[in-house]
N, C-alpha and C positions, 0 to 999 in steps of 0.2 A: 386559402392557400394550401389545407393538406389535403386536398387532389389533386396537387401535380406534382406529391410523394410518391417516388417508385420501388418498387423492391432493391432494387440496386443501391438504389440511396439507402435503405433502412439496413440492408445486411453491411456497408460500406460506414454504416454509421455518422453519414451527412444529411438523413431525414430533417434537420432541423427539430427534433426533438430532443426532450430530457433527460437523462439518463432515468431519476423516476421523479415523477409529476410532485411529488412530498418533497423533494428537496427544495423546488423551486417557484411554488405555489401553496400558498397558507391554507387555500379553499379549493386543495384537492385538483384543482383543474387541470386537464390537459390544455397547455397551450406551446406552439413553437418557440422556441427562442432566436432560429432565424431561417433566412429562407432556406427551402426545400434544396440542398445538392453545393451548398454555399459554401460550407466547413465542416470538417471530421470535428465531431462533439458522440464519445460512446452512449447508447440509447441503449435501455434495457425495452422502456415502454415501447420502442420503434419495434422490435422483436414482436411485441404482444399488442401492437395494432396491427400487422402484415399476418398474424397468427388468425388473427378475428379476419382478414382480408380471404386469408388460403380459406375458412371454413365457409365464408358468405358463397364463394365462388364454386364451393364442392356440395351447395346446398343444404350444409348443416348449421351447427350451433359449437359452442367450445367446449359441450359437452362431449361431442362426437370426435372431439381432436383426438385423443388416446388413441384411437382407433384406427385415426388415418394417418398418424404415425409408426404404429406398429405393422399397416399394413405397407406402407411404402419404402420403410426404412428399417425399423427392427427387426420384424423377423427376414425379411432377407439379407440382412448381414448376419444373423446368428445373434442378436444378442438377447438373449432368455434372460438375464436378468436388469435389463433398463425400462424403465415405464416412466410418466410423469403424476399417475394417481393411486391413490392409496387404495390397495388391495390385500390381501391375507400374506400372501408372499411379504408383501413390505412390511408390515404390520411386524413381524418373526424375525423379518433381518436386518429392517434401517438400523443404526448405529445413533447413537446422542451423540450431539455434540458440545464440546468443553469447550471453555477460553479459559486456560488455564492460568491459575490454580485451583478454579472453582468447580461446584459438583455440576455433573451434567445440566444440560439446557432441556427443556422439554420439546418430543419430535412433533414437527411441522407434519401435517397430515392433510396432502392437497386434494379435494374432490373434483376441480379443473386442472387441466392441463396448463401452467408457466413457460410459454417456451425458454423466456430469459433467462433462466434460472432455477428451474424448476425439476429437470432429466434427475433420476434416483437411478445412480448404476454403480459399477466396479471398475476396477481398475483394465483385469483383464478382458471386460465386456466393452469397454468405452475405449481400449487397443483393438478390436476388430474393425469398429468405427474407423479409425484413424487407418489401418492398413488399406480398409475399401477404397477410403480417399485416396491413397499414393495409388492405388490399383486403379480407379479409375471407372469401381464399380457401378453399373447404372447409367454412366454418363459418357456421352461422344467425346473424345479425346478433345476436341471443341469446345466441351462446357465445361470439362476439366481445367483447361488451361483461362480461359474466361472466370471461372472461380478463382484460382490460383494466382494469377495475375493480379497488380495491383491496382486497385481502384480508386484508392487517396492518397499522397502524398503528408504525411503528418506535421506541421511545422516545428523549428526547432526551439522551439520554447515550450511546446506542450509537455503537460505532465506525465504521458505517457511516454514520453521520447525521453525524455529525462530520467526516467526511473527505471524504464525496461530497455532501452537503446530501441526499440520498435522504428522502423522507419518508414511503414508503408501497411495498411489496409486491405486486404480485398473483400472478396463477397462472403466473407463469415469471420479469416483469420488475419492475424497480426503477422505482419510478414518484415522478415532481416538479411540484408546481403553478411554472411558470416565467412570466417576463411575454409570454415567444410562445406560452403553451399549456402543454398537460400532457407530458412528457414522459416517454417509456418508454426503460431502456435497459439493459444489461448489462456489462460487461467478463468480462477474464481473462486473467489474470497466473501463471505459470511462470515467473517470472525471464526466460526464455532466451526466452520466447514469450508478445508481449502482445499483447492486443486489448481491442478497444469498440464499442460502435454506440451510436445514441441517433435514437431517429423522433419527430417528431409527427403525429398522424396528423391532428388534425383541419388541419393547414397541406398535409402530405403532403409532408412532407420528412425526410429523415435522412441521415446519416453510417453508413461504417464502416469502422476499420480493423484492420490485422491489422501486429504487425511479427514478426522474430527476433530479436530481441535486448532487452536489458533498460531499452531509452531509450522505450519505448512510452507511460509514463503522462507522461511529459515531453513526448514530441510533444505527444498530445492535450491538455496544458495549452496551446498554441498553435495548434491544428487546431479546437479549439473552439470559444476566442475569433474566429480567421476566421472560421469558417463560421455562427457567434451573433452575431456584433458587426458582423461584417464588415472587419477588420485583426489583424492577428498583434500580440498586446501587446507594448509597445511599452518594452520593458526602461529601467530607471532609466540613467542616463549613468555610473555607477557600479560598477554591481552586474553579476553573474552569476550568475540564479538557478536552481535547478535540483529540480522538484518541489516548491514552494510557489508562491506568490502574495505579492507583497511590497506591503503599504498603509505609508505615511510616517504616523508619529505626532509630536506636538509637544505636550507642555502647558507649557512655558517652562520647568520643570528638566528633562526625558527630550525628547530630539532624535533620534530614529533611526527606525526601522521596524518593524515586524511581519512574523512570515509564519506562514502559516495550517496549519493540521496538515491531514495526508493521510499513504495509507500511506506507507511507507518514510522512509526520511532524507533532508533537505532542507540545500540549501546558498544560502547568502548570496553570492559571491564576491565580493569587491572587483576590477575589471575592471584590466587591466594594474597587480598590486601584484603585488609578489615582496616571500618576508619569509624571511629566515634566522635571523637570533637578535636580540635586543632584547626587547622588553617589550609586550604589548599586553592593553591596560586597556578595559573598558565597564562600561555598565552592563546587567543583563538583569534578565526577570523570568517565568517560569514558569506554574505553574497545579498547585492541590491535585487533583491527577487521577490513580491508582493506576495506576504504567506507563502514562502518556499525557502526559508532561512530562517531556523528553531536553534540555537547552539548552546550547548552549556554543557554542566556539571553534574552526576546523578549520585548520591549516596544514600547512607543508610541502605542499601538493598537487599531486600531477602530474595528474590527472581526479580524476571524481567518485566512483571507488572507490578508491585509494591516495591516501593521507593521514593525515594524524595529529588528534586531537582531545581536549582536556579540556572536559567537561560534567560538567551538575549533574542530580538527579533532585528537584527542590525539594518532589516529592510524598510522600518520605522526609522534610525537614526537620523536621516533628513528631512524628518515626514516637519511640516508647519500646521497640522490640523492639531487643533488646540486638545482633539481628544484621544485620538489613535498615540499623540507624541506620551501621554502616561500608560503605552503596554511596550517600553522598549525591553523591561527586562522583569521576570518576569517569576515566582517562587509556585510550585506545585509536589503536593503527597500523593500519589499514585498508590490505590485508584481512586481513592475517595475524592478527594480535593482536586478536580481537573483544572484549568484555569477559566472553564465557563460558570464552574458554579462558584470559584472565589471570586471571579469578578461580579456574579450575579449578587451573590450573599455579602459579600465584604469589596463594595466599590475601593479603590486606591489603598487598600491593606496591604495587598500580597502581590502588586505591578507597580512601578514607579518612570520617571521619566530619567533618564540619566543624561546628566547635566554637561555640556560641552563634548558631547555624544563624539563617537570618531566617526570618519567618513563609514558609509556602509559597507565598502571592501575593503577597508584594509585590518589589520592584525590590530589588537586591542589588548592590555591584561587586566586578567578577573582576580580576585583574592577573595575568599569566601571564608571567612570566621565561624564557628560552630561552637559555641562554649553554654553548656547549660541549660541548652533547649532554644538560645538563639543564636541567631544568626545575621550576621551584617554582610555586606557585598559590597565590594568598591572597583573601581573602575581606573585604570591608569594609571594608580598610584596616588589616589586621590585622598587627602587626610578625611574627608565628607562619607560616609557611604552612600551609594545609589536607592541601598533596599536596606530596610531593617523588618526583622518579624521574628515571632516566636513560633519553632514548628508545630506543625498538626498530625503529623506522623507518629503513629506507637512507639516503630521502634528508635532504638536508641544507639544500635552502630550494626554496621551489613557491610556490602559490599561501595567499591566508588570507581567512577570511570566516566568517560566523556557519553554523553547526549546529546544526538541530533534529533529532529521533529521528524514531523510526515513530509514527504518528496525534499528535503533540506539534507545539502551535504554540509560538510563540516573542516576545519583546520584546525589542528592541537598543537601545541607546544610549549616547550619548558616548563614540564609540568614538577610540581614541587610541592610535597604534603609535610606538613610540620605536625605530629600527633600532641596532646596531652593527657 
């Protein structure tokens, strides 16, 4: 079946391939997961089988790729400083990358060319890129618009339409009907290494940035809004938000906010709270979405990666599978203690099933107890708690504020902290 994979399909990201072969195969193998041009599923590998495809056809090897991208594309845009292999220039100026708060990561030092993922440039070298594109350089106004045009249609359930508003594919970029136009754009995230860009061509303008460390999709939630709106948004008097978007709800019983799902985990903070032990009560309410609805609680915090958290997985609450029904709600210390390795280390400890469970959409209340290094959690108003545990976290009071998961938005309300 993978030769009657076309380039089209592979830059459109409907080769029927994996994003990479290790997520989805234990023994390394390439294999499709469906047919060839069938559905948009992002492919990193589809990238670097078409890569090994351009070099069979130019009669080299992927040794020789460097070469034949510098000579068809980098140097005639000008950009001196992007390569994809390790040379004495890079060696002097690659940059480490953090995931902060921890000390640098050690550099990746490629001897083959990565197309996927693999370009080593700058900001202002990888914006001449992007202008040729709007310009049109190299290419008949023909294949310009053939590129640019959309080539998949993304359905509305996917996790990329969900988290970026993305609504359309073409032959490399992510494409968006916006009220300033059509926009094209891309990212890319390594934890330790983020970036973005985003042009329109028909205005002729765009963005792009590049960071080290893992605060990138958080910049660009305020790099956007500048340079779209024109002011950096303009945070609640409250709050501290960190990778969502926070809208105020009200329908005279639910008082609180919303925040909108994207990838990674997202924080609420309450802005100057400190909370040690006492009791903190809301209301929340989730979404019947299979691992797309993560909602809770976060304290103790010193940043946005150490911390502690109890959440709920409300897209379990009607689950009848005798095993999945004990991870509805769910206790984790960040980073150490993720919920793979307390589930792996400590079966039914630190997840429980919560009894008379509410439907999966609607509004639900939590009460979270913290007295002494434990913690109880109840549900409803329920005299029983759902979770009992003793924390594993160091510390002993930070910051607290609501937690959503990866691609999961979130409902808050009548939130209510009793300290002692």
């Amino acid at each position: 079946r993978y030769l009657s994979i076309t380039p089209r399909q592979v830059l459109s990201h409907t080769s029927g391939l994996p994003n990479w072969r290790y997520m989805t195969n234990k023994m390394n193998y390439l294999e499709l997961l469906s047919e060839p041009g069938a559905s948009f599923s992002y492919s990193g590998e589809g990238y670097e089988y078409l890569a090994n495809v351009v070099v069979r056809l130019s009669d080299g090897t992927l040794a020789d790729l460097e070469n034949l991208i510098q000579k068809e594309v980098l140097i005639p845009f000008g950009m001196e400083r992007s390569r994809f292999t390790w040379n004495e220039d890079m060696a002097q100026n690659k940059a480490a990358g953090h995931v902060l708060p921890n000390l640098p990561n050690n550099r990746w030092e490629p001897l083959l060319a990565r197309v996927a993922g693999g370009l080593h440039s700058n900001a202002p070298d990888f914006a001449r890129f992007l202008i040729e594109v709007m310009n049109g350089t190299g290419l008949s106004e023909e294949a310009l618009r053939e590129m640019l045009q959309p080539a998949v249609i993304l359905p509305e359930d996917h996790d990329i339409k969900k988290a970026y508003g993305v609504e359309q594919w073409t032959l490399g970029f992510a494409r968006q009907n916006t009220p300033y136009g059509i926009k094209h754009s891309h990212g890319g995230n390594n934890v330790d290494f983020q970036s973005y860009f985003e042009f329109y061509r028909n205005q002729r303008i765009g963005y792009v940035y590049m960071t080290n460390c893992s605060k990138g999709d958080e910049l660009n939630l305020k790099l956007n809004e500048l340079l779209t709106h024109g002011q950096v948004p303009n945070d609640d008097a409250e709050y501290e938000v960190v990778n969502r978007k926070v809208t105020k709800i009200s329908d005279g019983i639910y008082e609180g906010i919303s925040l909108n799902a994207r990838m990674g985990a997202g924080f609420c903070w309450l802005k100057e709270q400190c909370f040690r032990e006492g009791t903190i009560e809301f209301d929340v309410r989730g979404e019947n979405l299979r691992e797309k609805s993560f909602v809770g609680v976060a304290f103790h915090g010193q940043d946005d990666n150490t911390y502690e958290s109890v959440y709920f997985r409300p897209y379990l609450f009607g689950s009848t599978d005798a095993t999945e029904s004990n991870y509805m709600v769910q206790y984790i210390s960040m980073p150490q203690y993720d919920w793979f390795n307390l589930r792996s280390d400590w079966p039914g400890k630190f997840e429980q099933k919560v009894e008379n469970a509410p439907k999966p959409n609607d509004w639900f209340h939590v009460k979270v107890e913290v007295k002494a290094r434990k913690v109880r959690v109840f549900v409803n108003h329920a005299n029983k708690p759902v979770l009992e545990f003793e924390q594993l976290g160091k510390h002993q009071e930070g910051k607290i504020g609501f937690w959503v998961g990866n691609l999961s938005s979130g409902d808050f309300a009548n939130l209510k902290i009793t300290r002692k």
